[in-house]
C-alpha positions in Angstrom: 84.2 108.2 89.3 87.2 106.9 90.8 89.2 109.1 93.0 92.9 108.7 93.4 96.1 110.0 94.6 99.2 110.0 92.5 102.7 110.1 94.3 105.7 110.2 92.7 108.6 112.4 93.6 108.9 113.4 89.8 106.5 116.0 88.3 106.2 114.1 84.7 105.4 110.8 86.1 102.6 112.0 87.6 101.4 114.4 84.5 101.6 111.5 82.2 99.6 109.1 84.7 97.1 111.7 85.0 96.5 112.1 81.3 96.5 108.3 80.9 94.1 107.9 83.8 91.8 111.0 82.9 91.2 110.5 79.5 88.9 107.2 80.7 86.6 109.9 81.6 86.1 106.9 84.9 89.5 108.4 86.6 89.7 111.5 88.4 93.2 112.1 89.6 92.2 114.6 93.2 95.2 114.6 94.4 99.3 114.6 93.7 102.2 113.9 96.0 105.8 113.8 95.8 106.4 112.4 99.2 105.5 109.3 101.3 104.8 112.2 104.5 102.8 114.4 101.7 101.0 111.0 100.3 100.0 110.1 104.1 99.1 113.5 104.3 96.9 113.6 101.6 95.5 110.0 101.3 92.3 111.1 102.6 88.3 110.8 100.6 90.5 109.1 97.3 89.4 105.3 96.2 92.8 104.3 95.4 96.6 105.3 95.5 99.1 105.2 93.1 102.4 104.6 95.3 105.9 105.0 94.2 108.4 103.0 96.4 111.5 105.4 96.0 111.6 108.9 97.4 113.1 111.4 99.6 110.6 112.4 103.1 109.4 109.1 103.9 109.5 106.1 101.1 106.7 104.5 99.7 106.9 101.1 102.0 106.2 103.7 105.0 103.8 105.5 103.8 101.8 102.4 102.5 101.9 101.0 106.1 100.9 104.2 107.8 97.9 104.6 105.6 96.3 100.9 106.0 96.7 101.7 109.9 93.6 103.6 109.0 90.1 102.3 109.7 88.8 102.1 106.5 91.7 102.7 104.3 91.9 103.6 100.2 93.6 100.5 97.7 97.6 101.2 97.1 99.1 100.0 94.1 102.8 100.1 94.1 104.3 101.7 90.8 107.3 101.1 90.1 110.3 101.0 87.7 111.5 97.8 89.5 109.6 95.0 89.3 111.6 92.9 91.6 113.2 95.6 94.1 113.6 94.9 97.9 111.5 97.5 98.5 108.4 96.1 96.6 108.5 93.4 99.0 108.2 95.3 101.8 105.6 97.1 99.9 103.6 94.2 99.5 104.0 93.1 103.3 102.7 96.9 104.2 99.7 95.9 102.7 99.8 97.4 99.1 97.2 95.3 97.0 99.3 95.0 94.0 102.9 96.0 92.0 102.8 97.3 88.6 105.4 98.9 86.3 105.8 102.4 84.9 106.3 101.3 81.4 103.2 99.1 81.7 100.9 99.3 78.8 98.3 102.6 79.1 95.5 99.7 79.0 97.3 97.6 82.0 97.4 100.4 84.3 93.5 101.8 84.0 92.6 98.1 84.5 94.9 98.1 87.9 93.0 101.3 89.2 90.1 100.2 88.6 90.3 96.5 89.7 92.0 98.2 92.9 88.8 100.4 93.5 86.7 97.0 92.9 88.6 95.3 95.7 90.1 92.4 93.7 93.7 93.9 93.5 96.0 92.9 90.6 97.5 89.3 91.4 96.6 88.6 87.8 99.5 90.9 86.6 102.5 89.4 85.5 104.7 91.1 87.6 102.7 90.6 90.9 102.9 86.7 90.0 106.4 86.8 89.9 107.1 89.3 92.9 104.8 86.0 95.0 106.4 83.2 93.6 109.6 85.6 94.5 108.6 86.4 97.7 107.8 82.8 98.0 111.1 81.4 98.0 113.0 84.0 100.0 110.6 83.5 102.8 110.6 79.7 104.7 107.7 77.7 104.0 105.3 78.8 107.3 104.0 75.8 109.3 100.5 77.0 108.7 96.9 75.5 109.2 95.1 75.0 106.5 91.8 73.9 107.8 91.7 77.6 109.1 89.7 77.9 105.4 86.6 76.2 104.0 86.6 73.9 101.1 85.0 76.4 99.2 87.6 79.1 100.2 90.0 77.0 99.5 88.7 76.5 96.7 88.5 80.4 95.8 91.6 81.3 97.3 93.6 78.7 94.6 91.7 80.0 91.5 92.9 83.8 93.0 96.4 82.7 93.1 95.9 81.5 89.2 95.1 84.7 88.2 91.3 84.6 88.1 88.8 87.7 88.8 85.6 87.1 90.8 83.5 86.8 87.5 86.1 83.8 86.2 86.3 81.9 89.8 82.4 82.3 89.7 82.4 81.1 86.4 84.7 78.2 87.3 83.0 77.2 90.6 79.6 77.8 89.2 79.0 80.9 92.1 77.7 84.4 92.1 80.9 86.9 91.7 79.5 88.2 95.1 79.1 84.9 96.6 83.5 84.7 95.5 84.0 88.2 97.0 82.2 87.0 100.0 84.7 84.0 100.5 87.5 85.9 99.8 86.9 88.6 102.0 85.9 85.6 104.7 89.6 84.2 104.0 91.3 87.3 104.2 90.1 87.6 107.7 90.4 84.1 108.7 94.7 84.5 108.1 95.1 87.3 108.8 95.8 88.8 105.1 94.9 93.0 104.6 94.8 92.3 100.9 94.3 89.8 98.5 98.1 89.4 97.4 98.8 88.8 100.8 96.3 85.8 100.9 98.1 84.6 98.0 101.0 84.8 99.7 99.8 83.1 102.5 98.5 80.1 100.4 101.6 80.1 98.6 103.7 79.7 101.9 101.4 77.4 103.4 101.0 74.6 100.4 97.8 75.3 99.3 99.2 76.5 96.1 102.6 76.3 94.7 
């Protein structure tokens, strides 16, 4: 069962996600908040967090980075009604592992909590594709090294920023899915990145995709 904290300063967002999320029967919403102080507060034994960027006591950019200060700290996916806000940039750089949208479909959000719980984040979703490519070109092009990654990383790190989950990059690269998540997780910590739509981001800004 995955735990997770909903937070959203509105009462009937967070009913209706927990309906949509609970009816998997996979989902257990343990937790609501309607702050970014209450969601810090509270962000505590859950798997993954839903985050809204926009509230009163503490946005959702500050209480994303003060949770991933932790040591072992749960997923945060941003929810949003903006898809290209200011703020879900500084979400992203915080360390939230993906952006989605409110008025998603029912079948888009599960699959973001429960990719999210999996590690692999959501840089699949349409809208976190175009908040990198976004982020992209607001940012300078860093003067970064490459070599820091393997081949195969490389290699793994260019099929994420396509899209791909672990089980399609394995597929791709003929690899175990753990062997991917193994690289990944190796690349992540080689640059620097706390998620994987940072490393993307990275790549992106560095030339190793575009």
């Amino acid at each position: 069962m995955i735990r997770v904290l909903l937070v959203d300063d509105q009462p009937l967002i967070r009913q209706g996600l927990k309906a949509i999320f609970e009816a998997t029967g996979e989902i257990a919403v343990v937790a609501e908040a309607g702050s970014g102080n209450e969601a810090i507060a509270k962000a505590h034994d859950v798997d993954v967090v839903c985050m809204d960027i926009r509230m009163p006591d503490g946005d959702g950019i500050y209480a994303t980075a003060e949770i991933n200060k932790r040591e072992d700290p749960p997923a945060i996916i941003v929810i949003t009604t903006f898809d290209l806000d200011e703020y879900v940039f500084g979400a992203l750089e915080a360390g939230a592992c993906g952006v989605m949208l409110k008025d998603s479909p029912m079948t888009d959000l599960i699959e973001g909590v429960k990719r999210a719980a999996s590690g692999e984040g959501m840089v699949d979703a349409s809208v976190t594709k175009r908040v990198i490519a976004e982020f992209g070109r607001r940012k300078a092009r860093a003067v970064v090294d490459s070599d820091l990654l393997t081949a195969r990383e490389l290699d793994c790190v260019r099929a994420l920023g396509r899209g791909l989950t672990n089980i399609e990059i394995g597929r791709e690269l003929y690899l175990e899915p753990s062997t991917v998540k193994t690289h990944l997780s190796s690349a992540m910590a080689r640059v620097g990145a706390s998620s994987r739509v940072q490393l993307v981001i990275w790549a992106f800004r560095a030339g190793v995709i575009s």
